[in-house]
Structures are given as C-alpha cells and as structure tokens.
N, C-alpha and C positions, 0 to 999 in steps of 0.2 A: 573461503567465506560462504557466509549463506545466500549470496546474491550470486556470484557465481557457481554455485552449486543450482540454482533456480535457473539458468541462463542454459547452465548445458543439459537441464533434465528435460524431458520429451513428455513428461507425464502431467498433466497442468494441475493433479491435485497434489502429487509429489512436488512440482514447481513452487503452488502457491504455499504449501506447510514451510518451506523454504525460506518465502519471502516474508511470511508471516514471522517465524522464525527472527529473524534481522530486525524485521518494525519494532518487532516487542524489546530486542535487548537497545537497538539505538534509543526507544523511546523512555528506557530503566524501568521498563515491565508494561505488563497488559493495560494495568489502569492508568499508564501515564502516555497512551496514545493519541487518545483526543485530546489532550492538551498539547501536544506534540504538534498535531492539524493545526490545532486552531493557530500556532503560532507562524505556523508555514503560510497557510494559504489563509486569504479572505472570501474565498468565495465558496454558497451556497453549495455549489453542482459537489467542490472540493469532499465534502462533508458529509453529503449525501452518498457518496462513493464510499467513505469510510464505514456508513453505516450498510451498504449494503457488503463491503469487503469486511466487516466483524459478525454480521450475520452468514454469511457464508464458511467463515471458519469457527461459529457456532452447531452449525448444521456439519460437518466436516468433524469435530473435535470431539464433538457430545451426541452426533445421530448415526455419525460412519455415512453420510450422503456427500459424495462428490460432486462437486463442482468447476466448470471452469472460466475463470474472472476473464475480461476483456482487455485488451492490449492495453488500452487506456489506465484501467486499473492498476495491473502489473508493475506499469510506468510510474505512476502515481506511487505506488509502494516500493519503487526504487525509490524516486525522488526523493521520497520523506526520508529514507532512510540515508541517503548521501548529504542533506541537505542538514539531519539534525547533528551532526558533528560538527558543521562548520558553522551553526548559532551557538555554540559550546565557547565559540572562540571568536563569538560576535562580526563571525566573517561571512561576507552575501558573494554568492555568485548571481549578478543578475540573470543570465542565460536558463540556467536553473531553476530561477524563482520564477520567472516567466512560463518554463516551460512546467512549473507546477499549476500555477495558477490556471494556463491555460488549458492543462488537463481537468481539471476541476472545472472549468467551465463546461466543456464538453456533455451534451444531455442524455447520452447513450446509457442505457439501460446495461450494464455490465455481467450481470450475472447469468449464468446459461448452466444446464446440465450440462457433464460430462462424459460423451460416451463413452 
C-alpha cells in the first residue's frame, strides 16, 4: 500500500508523493479531496493544512521543489485516507475522528524545505 510504502521510506519527499498518492485514490481523484476534508474534519486549522499540503505537492509535481510536511500533516494525510473508507460504509471510529480533528486544530506551520 501507499501508506505503508510512506511509512517505511526515509526520503520525506519520496514519503509524501506516497501519501499524496493514497489521498488522491481514497478521495476518487485530485478534485474530490477537499470534499473528502470537509466531510472529515470541521475545523478551520484542518483545512488550512490541506491547503498548504496541495500547495506543497504543487511546488513538488509542477516545479521539482522538495519539501518536507510536518508530523502533524503526514498524520493528517493518514487519517483522511483511513477514515474515507469507513464513511463509504457510514462507519465512525470515534478515536479517529478525534484524533483528525484534533490535528487540524493544531496551529503549527507545516511546511519546511527539505534538505
């Protein structure tokens, strides 16, 4: 899988094209991610993260600039991607949703070069 493929990589822009990877087909393509968020998480910080993790795999996809996202993120881009299978089947892990939400709340600035 692409999650575990991103788990055992050491390279954080190898990592995130991985995880990018996973969001896009959990989400049933690029344009159907933020919808994906919005139905996950209610919160602002949530959202904000998405846009700075689509701009980062803008800069990465179309400029060849490396980047590497923050733990928080990463998580965040697990989450979504564990979490939109099991709305598929109108099933909630609350532990889960919790633990989306309150990455999303999180104010940390994610984005960082990568050396």
């Amino acid at each position: 899988t692409f999650i575990g493929r991103a788990a055992a990589e050491m390279d954080s822009t190898v990592r995130f094209s991985h995880l990018w990877i996973a969001l896009e087909v959990a989400a049933g393509g690029i344009g159907k991610i933020e919808h994906m968020f919005k139905r996950l998480t209610r919160t602002e910080g949530a959202r904000l993260k998405l846009a700075e993790i689509k701009e980062a795999r803008r800069q990465l996809f179309h400029e060849g600039r490396r980047y590497a996202l923050s733990q928080d993120q990463e998580r965040l881009m697990c989450g979504a991607v564990i979490a939109q299978p099991l709305s598929w089947y109108r099933l909630e892990d609350a532990s889960l949703s919790m633990v989306i939400e309150e990455l999303g709340r999180t104010g940390r600035n994610g984005l960082s070069l990568a050396s």
